[in-house]
Residue, then its C-alpha position, 0 to 999 in steps of 0.5 A: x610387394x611392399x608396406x610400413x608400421x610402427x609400434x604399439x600392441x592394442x590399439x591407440x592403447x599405449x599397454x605393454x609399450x616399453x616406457x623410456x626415462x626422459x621421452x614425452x609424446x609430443x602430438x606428430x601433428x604439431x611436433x612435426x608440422x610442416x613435413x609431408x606424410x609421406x617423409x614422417x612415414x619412411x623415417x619412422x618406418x624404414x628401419x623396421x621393414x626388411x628385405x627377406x630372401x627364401x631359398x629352394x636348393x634342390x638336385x635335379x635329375x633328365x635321364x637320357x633318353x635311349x630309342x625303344x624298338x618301336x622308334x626304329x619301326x618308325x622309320x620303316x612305317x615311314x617308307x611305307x607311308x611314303x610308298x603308299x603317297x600318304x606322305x612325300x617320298x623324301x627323306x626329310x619329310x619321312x623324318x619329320x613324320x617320325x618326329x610328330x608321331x613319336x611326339x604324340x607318346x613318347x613314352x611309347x618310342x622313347x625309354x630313360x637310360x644312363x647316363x643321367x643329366x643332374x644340377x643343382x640349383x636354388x630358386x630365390x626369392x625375394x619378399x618384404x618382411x617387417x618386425x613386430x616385437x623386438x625380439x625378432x618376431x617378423x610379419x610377411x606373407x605366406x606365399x614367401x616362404x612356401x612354394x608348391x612343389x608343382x611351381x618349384x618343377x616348373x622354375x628347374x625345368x625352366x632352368x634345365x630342360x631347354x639344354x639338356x633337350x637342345x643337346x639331344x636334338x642335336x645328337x639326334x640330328x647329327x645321327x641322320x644327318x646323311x639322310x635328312x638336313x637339320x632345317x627349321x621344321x626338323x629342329x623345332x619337331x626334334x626339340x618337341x620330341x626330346x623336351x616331351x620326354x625329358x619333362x617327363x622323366x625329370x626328376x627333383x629331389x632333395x629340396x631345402x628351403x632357407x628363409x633369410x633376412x638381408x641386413x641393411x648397412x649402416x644408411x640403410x641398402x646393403x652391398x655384398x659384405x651386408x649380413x645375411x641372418x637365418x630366420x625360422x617359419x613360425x607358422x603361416x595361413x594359406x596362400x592368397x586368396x587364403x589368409x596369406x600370413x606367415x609369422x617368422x623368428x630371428x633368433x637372439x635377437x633384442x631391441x629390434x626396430x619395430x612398428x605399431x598395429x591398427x585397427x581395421x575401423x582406422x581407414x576406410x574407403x578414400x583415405x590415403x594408405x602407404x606401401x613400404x617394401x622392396x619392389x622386384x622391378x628395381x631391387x632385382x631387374x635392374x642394372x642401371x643403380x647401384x646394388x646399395x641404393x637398389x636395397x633402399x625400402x620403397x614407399x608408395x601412396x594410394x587411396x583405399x578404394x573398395x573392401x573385397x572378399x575372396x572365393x575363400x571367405x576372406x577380407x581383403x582391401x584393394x588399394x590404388x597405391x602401386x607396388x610390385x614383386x617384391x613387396x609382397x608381405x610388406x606392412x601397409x599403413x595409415x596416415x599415423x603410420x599404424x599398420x592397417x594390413x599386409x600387402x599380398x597381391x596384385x591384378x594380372x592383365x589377363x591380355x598381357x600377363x603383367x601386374x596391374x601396379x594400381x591394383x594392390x590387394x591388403x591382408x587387413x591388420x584384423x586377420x594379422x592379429x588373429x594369427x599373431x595371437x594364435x601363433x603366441x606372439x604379442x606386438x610391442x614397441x621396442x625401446x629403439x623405436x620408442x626413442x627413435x620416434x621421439x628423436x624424429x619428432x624433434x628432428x622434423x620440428x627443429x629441435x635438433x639439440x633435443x633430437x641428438x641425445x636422443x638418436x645417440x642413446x638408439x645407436x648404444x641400445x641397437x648399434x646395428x640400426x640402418x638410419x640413426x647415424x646419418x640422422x646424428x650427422x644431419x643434427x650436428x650439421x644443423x645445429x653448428x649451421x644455427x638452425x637449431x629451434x630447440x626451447x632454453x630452459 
């Protein structure tokens, strides 16, 4: 799910902000009157808000499954059933009793033998993530950075069961084939068999988890060449609807763009918030944009609608504004662009199992300052962002002679930011085009 900040510690306060020679701070509203909220928002905001990747390698182990005695006994309690006119005399329902009955235990019927079936594979997963200091301290969620062993079974035997149980209800079938004919009926109870058994006996070991960030090119998305930087866990809450907060930490990291934290007491029901992330359904499922444009943050809008508590005690605020897998962990802001939470979830249709896209729920900014406090991480604004916001304000009033020194001293502080070049270009296309309204001196 998905959100944006931008960058003091406390407050309104401007403490602890780095303070940069030769940037004033003009008021946004009349610095940059005109331009839509919405607009100010993803230009200050983007560059700070990264698509974060988490990883879970693991082997995964089916033995094969080999017949116990009582299995063949079945047969014979077949015939017997079938003499008796329990059941009718034909071969082929005599075997699809065997198969319902040793569905029911198979543990009874069926016992693990070599040789073994193993893959390995990764379960990824993609969230929003956004920095906080400058040295590399990352606010997400925690349900992005930790699955529970039972969901991480259920993703590899997605992956593994459904072949490994289809290539032994074919041998199976091809076994008795002389006596009984593969239809439909004999398929389905097969599978069910051999997939019970299978289940059962899976086994997965060896997991490792690799938490990364995906750097943005240069303009902002990525394609294959993008750099892929490992970041460690910090600490983490609990999963919603726990304190779902993880704090994360790229190390040698300086400069980094950044965004500034709220107070809870800065919204309050009806006022407009804004999600900013990576959407699942347009970063991963989707084969109609390009990978570059498709790694483009996304930014949503929607009324604060009601202030929730969870079964677990916990604060929580449900928003209008869409957003989707994927956004998850991302900053959630206010008009001024301070950050006001960490978007979480979603409501799930009970009839559909989908997300309701209007129904976003926010981890308030008051819990994620408590955790960063704990955690010894102070927020603060990096000089990057103190000059690119400056910048900006001068570009979107324009004063795009101003606004260049500006931008050109955030690409020598922090060479890797995204978005500073095509702002650099824009400026000197306005001011060679005349458009220039920066004052004489």
């Amino acid at each position: 799910m998905r959100t944006r900040l931008r960058m003091a510690a406390a407050g309104l306060s401007l403490a602890g902000m780095a303070v940069v020679p030769g940037v004033t701070g003009s008021a946004p509203a009349e610095a940059e009157r005109g331009v839509a909220v919405g607009t100010r928002l993803a230009a200050r905001t983007d560059p700070a808000v990264q698509l974060i990747e988490t990883d879970y390698a693991a082997t995964v182990t089916v033995p094969s499954p080999k017949a116990k005695k009582a299995f063949s006994a079945l047969f014979d309690a077949a015939a017997r059933h079938a003499k008796a006119g329990r059941i009718p005399a034909d071969h082929q329902s005599q075997a699809k009793w065997v198969l319902r009955t040793a569905a029911g235990h198979v543990e009874r019927y069926l016992a693990p033998a070599g040789p073994a079936r193993t893959a390995k594979l990764v379960r990824p997963g993609l969230c929003t993530g956004w920095w906080v200091t400058p040295d590399g301290y990352m606010v997400t969620g925690a349900h992005c950075v930790s699955a529970t062993r039972a969901a991480l079974r259920r993703f590899y035997g997605a992956k593994v069961l459904p072949t490994v149980t289809g290539a032994d209800a074919k041998s199976f079938l091809t076994a008795i084939r002389r006596s009984a004919q593969p239809d439909d009926e004999l398929v389905r109870l097969a599978k069910e068999m051999f997939g019970r058994f299978n289940a059962r006996q899976m086994r997965v070991t060896g997991i490792h988890r690799s938490i990364a960030v995906i750097t943005p090119l240069p303009g902002g998305g990525r394609d294959k060449t993008a750099k892929v930087t490992r970041i460690r866990l910090v600490a983490k809450g609990r999963d919603y609807p726990g304190e779902d907060f993880a704090v994360l930490k790229m190390p040698g990291a300086h400069d980094l763009p950044t965004v500034p934290l709220g107070r809870d007491s800065d919204v309050r029901v009806g006022d407009p918030l804004y999600i900013n992330g990576f959407p699942g359904l347009i970063t991963t499922n989707t084969a109609v944009f390009d990978l570059r444009s498709r790694l483009y943050p996304a930014l949503t809008e929607g009324a604060y609608n009601a202030r929730r508590t969870t079964v677990l005690g916990v604060p929580y605020i449900q928003a209008q504004a869409p957003s989707y897998h994927g956004n998850s962990g991302g900053p959630v802001f206010d008009e001024d662009g301070k950050v006001i939470g960490t978007l979480i979830a979603g409501s799930v249709d009970p009839a559909t199992g989908e997300t309701a896209e209007n129904h976003s729920f926010i981890l308030p900014v008051s819990i994620v300052r408590k955790r960063l406090v704990a955690a010894g991480v102070a927020p603060s604004a990096s000089r990057t962002t103190v000059l690119y916001d400056a910048a900006l304000q001068d570009f979107f009033a324009g004063r795009y002679r101003a606004a260049l020194p500006r931008f050109q001293r955030v690409r020598a502080l922090f060479p890797a930011h995204p978005y500073v070049a095509s702002y650099i270009t824009e400026s000197r296309h306005a001011i060679a085009a005349g458009k220039d309204r920066t004052p004489r001196r």
